[in-house]
NUSE-136853 format. One record per residue (C-alpha): residue in one letter; x, y, z; residue number from 0. Coordinates in nm, 2 decimals, always signed. Example, Ala and Ser with C-alpha at 12.3 -4.5 7.8 and 13.67 -1.06 7.14 Angstrom:
a	+1.23	-0.45	+0.78	0
s	+1.37	-0.11	+0.71	1
This chain:
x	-2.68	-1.06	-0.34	0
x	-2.42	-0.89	-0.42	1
x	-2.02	-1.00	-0.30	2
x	-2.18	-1.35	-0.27	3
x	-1.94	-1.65	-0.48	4
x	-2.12	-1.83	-0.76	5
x	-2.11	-2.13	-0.54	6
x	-2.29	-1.91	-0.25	7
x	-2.57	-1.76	-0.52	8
x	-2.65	-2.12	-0.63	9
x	-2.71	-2.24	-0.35	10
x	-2.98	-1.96	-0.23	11
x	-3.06	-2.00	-0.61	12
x	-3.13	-2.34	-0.54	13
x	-3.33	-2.36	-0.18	14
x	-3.54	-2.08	-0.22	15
x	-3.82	-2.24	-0.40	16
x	-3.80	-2.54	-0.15	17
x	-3.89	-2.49	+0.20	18
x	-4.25	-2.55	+0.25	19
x	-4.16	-2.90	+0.05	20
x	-3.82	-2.97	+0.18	21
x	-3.88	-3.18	+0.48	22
x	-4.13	-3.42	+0.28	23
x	-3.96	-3.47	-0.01	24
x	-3.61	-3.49	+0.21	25
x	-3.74	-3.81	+0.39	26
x	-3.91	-3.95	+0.07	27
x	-3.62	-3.95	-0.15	28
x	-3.38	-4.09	+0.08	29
x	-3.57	-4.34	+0.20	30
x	-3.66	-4.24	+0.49	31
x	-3.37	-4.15	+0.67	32
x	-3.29	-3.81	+0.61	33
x	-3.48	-3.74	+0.97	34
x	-3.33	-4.06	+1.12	35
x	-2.97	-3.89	+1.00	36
x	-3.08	-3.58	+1.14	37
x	-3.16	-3.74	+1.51	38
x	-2.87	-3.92	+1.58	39
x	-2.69	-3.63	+1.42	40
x	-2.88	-3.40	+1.76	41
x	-2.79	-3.75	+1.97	42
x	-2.41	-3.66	+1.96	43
x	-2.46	-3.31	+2.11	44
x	-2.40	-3.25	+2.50	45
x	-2.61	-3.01	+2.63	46
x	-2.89	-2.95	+2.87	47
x	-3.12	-2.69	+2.98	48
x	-2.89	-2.41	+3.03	49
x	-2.68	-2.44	+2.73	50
x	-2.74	-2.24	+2.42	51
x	-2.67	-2.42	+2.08	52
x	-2.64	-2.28	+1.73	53
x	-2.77	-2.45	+1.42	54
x	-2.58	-2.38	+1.13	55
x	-2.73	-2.45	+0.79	56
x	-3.08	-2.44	+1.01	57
x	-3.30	-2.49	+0.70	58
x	-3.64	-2.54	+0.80	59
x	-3.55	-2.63	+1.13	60
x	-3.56	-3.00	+1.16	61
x	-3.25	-3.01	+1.34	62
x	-3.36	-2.73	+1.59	63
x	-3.66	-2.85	+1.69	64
x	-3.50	-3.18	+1.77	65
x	-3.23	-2.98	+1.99	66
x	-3.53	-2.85	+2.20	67
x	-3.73	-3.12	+2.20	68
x	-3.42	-3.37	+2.30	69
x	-3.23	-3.11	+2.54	70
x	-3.47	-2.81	+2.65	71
x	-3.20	-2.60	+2.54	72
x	-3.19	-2.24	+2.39	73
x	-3.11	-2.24	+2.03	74
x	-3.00	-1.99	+1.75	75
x	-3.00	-2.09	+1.39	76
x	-2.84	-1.95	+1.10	77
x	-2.92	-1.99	+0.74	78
x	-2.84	-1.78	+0.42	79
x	-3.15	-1.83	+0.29	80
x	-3.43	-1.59	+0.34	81
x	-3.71	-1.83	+0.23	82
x	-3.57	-2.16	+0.46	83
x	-3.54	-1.91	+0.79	84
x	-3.91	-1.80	+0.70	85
x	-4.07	-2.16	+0.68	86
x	-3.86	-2.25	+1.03	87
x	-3.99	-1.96	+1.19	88
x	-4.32	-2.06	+1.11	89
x	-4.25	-2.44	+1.24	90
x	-4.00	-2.32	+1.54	91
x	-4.12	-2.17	+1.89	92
x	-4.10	-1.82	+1.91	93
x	-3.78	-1.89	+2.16	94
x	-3.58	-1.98	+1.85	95
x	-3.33	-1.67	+1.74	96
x	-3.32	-1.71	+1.36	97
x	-3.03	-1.52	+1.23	98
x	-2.97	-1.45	+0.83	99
x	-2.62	-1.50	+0.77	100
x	-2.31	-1.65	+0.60	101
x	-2.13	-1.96	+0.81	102
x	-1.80	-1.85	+0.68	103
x	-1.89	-1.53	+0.84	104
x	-2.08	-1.57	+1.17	105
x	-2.21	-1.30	+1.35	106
x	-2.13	-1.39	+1.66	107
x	-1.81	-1.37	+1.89	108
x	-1.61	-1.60	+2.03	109
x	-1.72	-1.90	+2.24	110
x	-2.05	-1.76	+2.20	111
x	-2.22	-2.16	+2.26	112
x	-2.19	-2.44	+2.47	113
x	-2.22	-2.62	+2.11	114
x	-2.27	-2.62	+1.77	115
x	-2.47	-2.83	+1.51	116
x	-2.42	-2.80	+1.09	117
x	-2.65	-3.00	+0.83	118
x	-2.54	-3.05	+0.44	119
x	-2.29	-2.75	+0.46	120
x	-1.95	-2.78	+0.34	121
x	-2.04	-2.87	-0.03	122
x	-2.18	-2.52	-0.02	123
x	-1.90	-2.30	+0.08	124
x	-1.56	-2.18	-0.09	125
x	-1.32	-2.28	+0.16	126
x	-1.41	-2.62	+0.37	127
x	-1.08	-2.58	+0.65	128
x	-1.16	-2.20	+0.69	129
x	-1.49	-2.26	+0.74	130
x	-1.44	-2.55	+1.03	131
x	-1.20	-2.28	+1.17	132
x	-1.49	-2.03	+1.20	133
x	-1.77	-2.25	+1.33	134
x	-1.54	-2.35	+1.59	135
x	-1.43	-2.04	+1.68	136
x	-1.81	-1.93	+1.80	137
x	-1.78	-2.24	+2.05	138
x	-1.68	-2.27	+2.41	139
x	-1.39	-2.46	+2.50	140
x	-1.50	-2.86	+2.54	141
x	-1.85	-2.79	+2.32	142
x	-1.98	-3.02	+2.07	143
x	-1.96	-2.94	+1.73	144
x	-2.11	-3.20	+1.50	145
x	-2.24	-3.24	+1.13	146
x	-2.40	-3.43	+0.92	147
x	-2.32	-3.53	+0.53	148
x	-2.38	-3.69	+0.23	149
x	-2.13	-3.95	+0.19	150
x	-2.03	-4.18	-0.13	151
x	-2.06	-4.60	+0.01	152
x	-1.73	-4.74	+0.01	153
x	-1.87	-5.08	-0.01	154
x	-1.87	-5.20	-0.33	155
x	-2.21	-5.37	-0.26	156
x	-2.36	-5.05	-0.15	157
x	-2.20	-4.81	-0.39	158
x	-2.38	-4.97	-0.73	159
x	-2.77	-4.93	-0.59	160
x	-2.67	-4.55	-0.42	161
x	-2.49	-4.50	-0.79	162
x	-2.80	-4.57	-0.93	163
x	-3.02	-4.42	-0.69	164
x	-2.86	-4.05	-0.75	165
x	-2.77	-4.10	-1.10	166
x	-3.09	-4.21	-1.21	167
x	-3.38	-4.23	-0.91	168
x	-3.28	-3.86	-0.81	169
x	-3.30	-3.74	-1.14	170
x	-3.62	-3.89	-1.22	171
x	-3.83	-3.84	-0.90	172
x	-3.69	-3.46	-0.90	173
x	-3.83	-3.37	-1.27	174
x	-4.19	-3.60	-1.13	175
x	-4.26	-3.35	-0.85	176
x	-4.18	-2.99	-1.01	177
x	-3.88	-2.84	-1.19	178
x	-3.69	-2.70	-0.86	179
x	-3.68	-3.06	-0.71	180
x	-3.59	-3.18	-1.08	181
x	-3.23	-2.91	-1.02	182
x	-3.21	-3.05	-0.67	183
x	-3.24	-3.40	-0.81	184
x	-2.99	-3.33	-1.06	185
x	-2.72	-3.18	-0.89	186
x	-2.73	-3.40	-0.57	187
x	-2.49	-3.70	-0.68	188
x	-2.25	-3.44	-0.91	189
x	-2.19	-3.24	-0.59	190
x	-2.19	-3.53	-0.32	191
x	-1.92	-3.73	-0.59	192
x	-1.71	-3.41	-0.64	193
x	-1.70	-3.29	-0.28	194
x	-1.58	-3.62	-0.19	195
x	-1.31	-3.67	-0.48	196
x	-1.16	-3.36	-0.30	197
x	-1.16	-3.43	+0.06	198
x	-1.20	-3.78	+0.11	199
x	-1.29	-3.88	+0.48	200
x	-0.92	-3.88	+0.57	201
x	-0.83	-3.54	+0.49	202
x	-1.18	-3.43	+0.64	203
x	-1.14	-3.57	+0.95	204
x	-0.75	-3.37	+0.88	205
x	-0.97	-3.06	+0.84	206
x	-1.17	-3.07	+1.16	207
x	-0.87	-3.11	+1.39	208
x	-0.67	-2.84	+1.23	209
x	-0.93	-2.61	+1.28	210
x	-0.88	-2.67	+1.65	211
x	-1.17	-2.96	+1.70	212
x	-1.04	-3.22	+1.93	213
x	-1.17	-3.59	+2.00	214
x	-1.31	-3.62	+1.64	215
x	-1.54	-3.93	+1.55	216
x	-1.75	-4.02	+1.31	217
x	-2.01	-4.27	+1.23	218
x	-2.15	-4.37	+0.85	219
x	-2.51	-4.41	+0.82	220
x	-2.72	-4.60	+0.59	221
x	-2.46	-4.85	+0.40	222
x	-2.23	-4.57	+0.41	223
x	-2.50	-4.27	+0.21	224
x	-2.41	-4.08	+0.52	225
x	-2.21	-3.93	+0.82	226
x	-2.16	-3.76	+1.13	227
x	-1.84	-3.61	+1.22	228
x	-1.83	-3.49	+1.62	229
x	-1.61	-3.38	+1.80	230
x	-1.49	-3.10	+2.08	231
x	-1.39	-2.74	+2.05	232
x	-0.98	-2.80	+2.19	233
């Protein structure tokens, strides 16, 4: 691992104990709807059965196996950790290409897809606008590219119980089910809070069209706990 940031190493640091666990304790702790994120997340793609999509951030492959189920299309995921790609590869279809790698780095050329997904991602990487600049650079003029977030509620009515709910519930439930969900649990609402202190959805949405994504949208989920950003490679 060496060359890797400190934010890069904890985040392997941080996953790799996770994967055979992630998607169940995922949907429990947010109440369900991490997989109902995830779905309309896929539901903002455009593709069909002779596109090929990548899946950045791929995890365990939630978000892949709802491409193929939703679009019969070919799909490539990429994750940096080693222990995620192996728990996808034993969930995924052997038709899935799963591809070790760094986003801000992708090993792949240019307008290599028809589009591009990304899942809990830019908390995770050093530079947020360079990053948007190199997902969208492996995508085909007029693909999707579309991700999905944590988000801080801007509604003061939502914003005490998800305060709570990551200050305390996250925290709690975490150190209940075994000492790597107890880190997750901790650092969750720190990193969502800071991320969003420092791009707030304005300069975002900024982000996404300076890196050459035209058409941007978004829609908050869930009170405002999350969102997707789409839009299309300009």
């Amino acid at each position: 691992m060496a060359g890797l940031s400190a934010r890069h190493l904890h985040a392997k640091e941080l996953f790799a104990p996770l994967p055979r666990t992630y998607d169940r304790y995922a949907a429990i702790l947010s109440y369900g709807q991490d997989p109902r994120w995830r779905r309309f997340l896929v539901s903002r793609v455009e593709a069909g059965p002779g596109d090929t999509v990548l899946d950045v951030a791929t995890g365990t492959g939630a978000v892949a196996k709802e491409l193929l189920r939703r679009y019969h299309c070919a799909v490539v995921g990429l994750d940096q950790s080693p222990e995620m790609l192996a728990e996808a590869r034993r969930r995924l279809p052997a038709s899935v290409r799963l591809v070790e790698g760094d986003a801000e780095r992708l090993p792949f050329a240019d307008a290599s897809f028809d589009a591009l997904t990304f899942t809990y991602l830019l908390r995770y990487v050093d530079d947020v606008g360079a990053t948007l600049g190199e997902l969208a650079r492996v995508v085909r003029q007029g693909g999707t590219i579309a991700s999905l977030e944590f988000a801080v509620p801007r509604n003061p009515l939502a914003y005490g119980p998800w305060r709570l709910h990551v200050g305390v519930g996250l925290p709690v439930a975490g150190r209940l089910i075994s000492p790597s969900w107890a880190g997750v649990g901790s650092f969750l609402g720190p990193s969502i809070r800071g991320f969003w202190r420092r791009f707030p959805l304005d300069r975002q949405l900024e982000l996404w069209r300076e890196a050459g994504i035209a058409d941007v949208r978004y829609r908050l989920l869930s009170l405002g706990g999350g969102i997707v950003v789409w839009g299309r490679r300009a």
